[in-house]
DOMITOR-193005 format. One record per residue (C-alpha): residue in one letter; y, z, x negated. Coordinates in steps of 0.2 Angstrom, whole numbers, padded with zeros to 4 digits, always signed. Each point is the difference from the previous one (the first is absolute). Example, Ala and Ser with C-alpha at 12.3 -4.5 7.8 and 13.67 -1.06 7.14 Angstrom:
REM DOMITOR-193005
A-0022+0039-0062/S+0017-0003-0006/
END
This chain:
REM DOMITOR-193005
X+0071-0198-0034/X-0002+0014-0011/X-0016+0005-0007/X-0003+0019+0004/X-0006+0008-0018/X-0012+0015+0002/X+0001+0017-0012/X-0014+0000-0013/X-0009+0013+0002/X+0001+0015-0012/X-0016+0004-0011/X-0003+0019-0003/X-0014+0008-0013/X-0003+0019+0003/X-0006+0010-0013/X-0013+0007+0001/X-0008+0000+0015/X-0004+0014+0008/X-0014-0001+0010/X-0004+0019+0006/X+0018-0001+0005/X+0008-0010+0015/X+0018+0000-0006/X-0001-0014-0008/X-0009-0011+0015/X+0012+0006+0012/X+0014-0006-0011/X-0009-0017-0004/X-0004-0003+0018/X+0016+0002+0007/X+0007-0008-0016/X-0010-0019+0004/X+0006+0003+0016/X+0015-0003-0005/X-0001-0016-0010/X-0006+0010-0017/X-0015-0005-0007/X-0008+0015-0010/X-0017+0002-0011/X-0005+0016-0007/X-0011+0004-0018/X-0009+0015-0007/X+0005+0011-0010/X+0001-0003-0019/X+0010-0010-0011/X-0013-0013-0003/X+0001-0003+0020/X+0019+0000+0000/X+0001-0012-0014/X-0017-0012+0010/X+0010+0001+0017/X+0018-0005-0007/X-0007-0014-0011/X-0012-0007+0016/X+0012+0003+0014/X+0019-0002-0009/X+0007+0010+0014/X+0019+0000+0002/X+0001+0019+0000/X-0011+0012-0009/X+0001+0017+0010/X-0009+0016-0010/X-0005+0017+0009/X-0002+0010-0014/X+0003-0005-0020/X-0014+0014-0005/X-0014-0013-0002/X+0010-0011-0011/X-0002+0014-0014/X-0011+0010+0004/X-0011+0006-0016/X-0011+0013-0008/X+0012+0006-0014/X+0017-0001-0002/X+0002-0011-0012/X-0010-0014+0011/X+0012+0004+0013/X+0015-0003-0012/X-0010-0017-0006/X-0003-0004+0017/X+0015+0004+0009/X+0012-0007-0013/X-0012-0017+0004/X+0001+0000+0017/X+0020+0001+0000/X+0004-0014-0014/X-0012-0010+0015/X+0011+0004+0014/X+0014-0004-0010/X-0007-0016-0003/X-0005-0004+0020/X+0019+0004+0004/X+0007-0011-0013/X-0014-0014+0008/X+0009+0001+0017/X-0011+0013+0009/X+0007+0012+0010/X-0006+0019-0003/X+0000+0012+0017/X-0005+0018-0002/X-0002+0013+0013/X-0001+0018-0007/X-0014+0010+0008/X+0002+0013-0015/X+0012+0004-0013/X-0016+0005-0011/X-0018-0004-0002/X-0012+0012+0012/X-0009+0007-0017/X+0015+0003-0009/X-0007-0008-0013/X+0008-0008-0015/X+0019+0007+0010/X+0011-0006-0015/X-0009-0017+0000/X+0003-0002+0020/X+0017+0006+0000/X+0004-0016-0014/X-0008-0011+0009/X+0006+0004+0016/X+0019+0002-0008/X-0004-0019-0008/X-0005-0007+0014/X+0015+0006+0011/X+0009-0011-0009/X-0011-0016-0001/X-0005+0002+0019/X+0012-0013+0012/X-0003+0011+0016/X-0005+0020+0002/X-0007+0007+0017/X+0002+0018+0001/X-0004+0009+0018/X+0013+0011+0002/X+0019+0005-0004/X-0008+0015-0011/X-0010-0009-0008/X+0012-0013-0008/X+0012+0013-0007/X-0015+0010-0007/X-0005-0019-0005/X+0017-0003-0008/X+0001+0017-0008/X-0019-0001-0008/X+0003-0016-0009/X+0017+0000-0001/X+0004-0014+0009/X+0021-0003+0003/X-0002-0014+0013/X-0005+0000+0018/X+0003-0018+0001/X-0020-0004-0002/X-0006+0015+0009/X-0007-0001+0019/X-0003+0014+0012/X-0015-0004+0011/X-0009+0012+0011/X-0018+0002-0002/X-0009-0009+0015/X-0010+0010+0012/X-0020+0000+0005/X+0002+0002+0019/X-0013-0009+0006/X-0008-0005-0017/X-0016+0013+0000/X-0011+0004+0015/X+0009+0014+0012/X-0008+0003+0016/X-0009+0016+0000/X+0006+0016+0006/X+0004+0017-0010/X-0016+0009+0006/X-0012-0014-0003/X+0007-0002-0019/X-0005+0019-0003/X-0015-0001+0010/X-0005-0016-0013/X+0006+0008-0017/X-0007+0018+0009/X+0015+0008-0002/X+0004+0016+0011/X+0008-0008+0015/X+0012+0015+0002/X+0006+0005-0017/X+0020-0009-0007/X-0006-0014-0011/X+0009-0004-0014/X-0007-0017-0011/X+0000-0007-0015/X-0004-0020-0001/X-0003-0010-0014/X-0005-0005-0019/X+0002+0019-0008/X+0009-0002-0017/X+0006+0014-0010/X+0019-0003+0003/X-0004+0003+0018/X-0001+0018+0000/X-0016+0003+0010/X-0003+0018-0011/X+0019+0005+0004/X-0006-0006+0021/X-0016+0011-0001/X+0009+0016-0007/X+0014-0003+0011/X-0012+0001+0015/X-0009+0014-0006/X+0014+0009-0003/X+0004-0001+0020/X-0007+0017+0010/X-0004-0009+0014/X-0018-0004+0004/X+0000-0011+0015/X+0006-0016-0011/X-0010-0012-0009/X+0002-0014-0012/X-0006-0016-0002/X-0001-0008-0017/X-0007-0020+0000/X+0001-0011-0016/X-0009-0006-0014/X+0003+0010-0014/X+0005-0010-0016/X-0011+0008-0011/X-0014+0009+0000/X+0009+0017-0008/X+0014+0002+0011/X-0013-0003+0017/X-0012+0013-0008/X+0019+0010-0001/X+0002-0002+0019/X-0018+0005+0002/X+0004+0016-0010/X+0013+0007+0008/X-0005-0001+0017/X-0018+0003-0003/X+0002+0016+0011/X+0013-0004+0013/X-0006-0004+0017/X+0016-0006+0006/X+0001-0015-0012/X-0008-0016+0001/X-0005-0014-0012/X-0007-0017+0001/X+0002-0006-0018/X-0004-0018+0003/X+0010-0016+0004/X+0007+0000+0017/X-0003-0017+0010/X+0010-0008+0010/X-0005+0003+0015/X-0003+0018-0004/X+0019+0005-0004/X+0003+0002+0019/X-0013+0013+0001/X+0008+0010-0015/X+0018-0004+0009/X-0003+0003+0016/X-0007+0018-0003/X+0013+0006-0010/X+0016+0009+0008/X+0009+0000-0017/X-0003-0013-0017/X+0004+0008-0015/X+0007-0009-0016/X-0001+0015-0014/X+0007-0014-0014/X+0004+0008-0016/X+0010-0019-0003/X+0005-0013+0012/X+0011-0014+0002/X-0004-0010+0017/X-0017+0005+0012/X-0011-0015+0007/X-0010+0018+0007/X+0016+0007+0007/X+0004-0016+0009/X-0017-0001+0007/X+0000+0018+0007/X+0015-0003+0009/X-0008-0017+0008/X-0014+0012+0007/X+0015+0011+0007/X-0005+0014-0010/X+0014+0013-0008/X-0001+0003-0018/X+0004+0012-0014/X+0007-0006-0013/X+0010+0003-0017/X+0017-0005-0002/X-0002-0011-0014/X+0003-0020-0005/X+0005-0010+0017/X-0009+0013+0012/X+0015+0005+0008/X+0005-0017+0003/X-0016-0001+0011/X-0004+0017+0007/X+0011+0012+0009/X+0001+0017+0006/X-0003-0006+0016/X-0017-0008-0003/X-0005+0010-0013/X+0001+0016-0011/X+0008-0003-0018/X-0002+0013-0014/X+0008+0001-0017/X-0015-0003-0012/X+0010+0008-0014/X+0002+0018+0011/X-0015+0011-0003/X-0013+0000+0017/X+0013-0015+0006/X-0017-0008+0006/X-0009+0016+0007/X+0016+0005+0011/X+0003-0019+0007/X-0019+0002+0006/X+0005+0017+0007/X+0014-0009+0008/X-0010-0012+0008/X-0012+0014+0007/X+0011+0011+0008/X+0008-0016+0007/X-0014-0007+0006/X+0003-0005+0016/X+0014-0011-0006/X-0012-0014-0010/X-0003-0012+0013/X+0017-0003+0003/X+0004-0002-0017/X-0013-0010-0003/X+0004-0011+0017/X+0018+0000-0010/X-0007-0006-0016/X-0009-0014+0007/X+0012-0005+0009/X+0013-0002-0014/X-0013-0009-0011/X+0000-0013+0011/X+0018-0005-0006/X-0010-0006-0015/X-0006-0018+0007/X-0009-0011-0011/X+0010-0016+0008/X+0015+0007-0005/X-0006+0007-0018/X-0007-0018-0003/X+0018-0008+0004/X+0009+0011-0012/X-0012-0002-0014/X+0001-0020+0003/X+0019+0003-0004/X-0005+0008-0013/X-0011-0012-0007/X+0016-0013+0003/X+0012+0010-0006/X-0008+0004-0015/X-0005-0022-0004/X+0018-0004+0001/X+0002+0011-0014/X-0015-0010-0010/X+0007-0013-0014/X-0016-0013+0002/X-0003-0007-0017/
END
């Protein structure tokens, strides 16, 4: 009688961990369902370089580069970076296999750019496997770093957050909480505020609108203290714009969500949208700029998209939104709906294939 052999399971590490973010606990989740065993470690090198030593995982799967670098001066950043990939180097050539998923084709800060791009074009080379969310996003991908193959590259949609937060309560409660006026069109930001998300360019925009019975809503913690005392500035005598420059919990994002008719994302740069995705689990439509893999997400018929390169592109999509008002819960019905496409069951199968495909290639020492 034969001796039926079971499949060893795979061994992820994720890095770094992202604990004010659930992508990454969705994808684990459905991944060890799946026969994948994956541990996660913090951001740092130092923590990388703990957690492959300790755990010896068969796959090494990185979210973002940035922190492998990052430093005061550029020179560190040179030091450091040119370190870091002599290392990677060295874990490939040791048998482990390197996954990346792009999130950004640069840093948030923009800082140390010709630094990030090197590394970045360096380690599209030495990575096995490269997850990018969309069609878009692998061209622009290709095009950045100058990539000639596709054979390593993997299109994988970003997974949806349909029943990940709190989302019970009903538009007129959520104003009533946050002490919005019930009856004005309400238009949200949501989220950490960092300079490259053009909250300025959102505020002057709004202003710039003639219509009075509108109001916005602007929720996040700012990511330093000069550009929330910005905010504070520039809407210090508006009555129509709101501001709650704090950390949004959990179980508050419904209340921020549920009272808007429209979320706004005003990004001066953007590559793929966690936030985007996450408006569209609440079934709310958006305004959005045609940029990075955007398009591959939204659509004119859950959302209004501007050309942020056209002067008052942003002020007309809001204008847009207003006179069409009575459209947005349709479109934000649609945009739900389409965002549950975006499984975590099946996301979790392809990136498993992935993770095989890309330790065939492996030559094991």
């Amino acid at each position: 009688m034969q001796q039926k052999t079971t499949e060893t399971p795979l061994s992820i590490l994720a890095w770094p961990h992202w604990p004010d973010n659930p992508y990454q606990a969705l994808l684990a989740q459905s991944l060890e369902q799946i026969g994948v065993q994956v541990e996660v470690a913090p951001a740092g090198s130092r923590s990388l370089r703990a957690a492959i030593k300790k755990q010896a995982p068969d796959c090494i799967h990185l979210h973002t580069l940035y922190y492998l670098f990052i430093a005061p001066t550029s020179f560190q950043a040179w030091f450091r970076a040119l370190r870091a990939i002599f290392w990677l180097l060295t874990l490939r050539l040791r048998g482990r296999t390197l996954i990346w998923t792009v999130h950004d084709l640069q840093n948030h800060n923009n800082q140390n750019p010709r630094v990030d791009w090197f590394f970045c074009f360096c380690f599209a080379r030495i990575a096995h496997g490269i997850i990018l969310h969309s069609e878009r996003i692998k061209q622009q991908f290709r095009q950045r770093f100058r990539l000639s193959t596709e054979r390593k590259l993997y299109v994988i949609p970003h997974g949806h957050y349909i029943d990940c937060y709190p989302n019970h309560i009903q538009p007129a409660e959520a104003r009533h909480r946050l002490t919005l006026k019930k009856d004005h069109l309400t238009f949200l930001f949501l989220g950490l505020i960092r300079p490259y998300k053009g909250l300025p360019e959102l505020i002057s925009s709004f202003q710039s609108l003639p219509q009075d019975s509108i109001q916005l809503a602007i929720a996040g913690k700012p990511a330093s203290g000069d550009i929330g005392q910005q905010i504070s500035e520039l809407i210090k005598d508006d009555r129509n714009i709101h501001f709650w420059p704090t950390y949004i919990e959990e179980d508050q994002i419904q209340d921020y969500m549920n009272a808007a008719d429209v979320v706004v994302f005003p990004y001066r740069r953007v590559l793929t949208s966690g936030s985007i995705i996450l408006a569209m689990s609440f079934g709310r439509a958006c305004i959005a700029p045609q940029q990075g893999g955007i398009e591959d997400v939204l659509d004119s018929s859950g959302a209004f998209l501007y050309d942020p390169k056209q002067a008052g592109g942003l002020a007309q999509a809001i204008q847009t939104a207003v006179m069409k008002q009575d459209l947005l819960t349709s479109m934000g019905e649609y945009n739900r709906h389409k965002v549950q496409r975006w499984d975590w069951n099946d996301i979790a199968k392809q990136t498993k294939l992935v993770y095989q495909a890309s330790s065939r290639t492996v030559q094991r020492p």
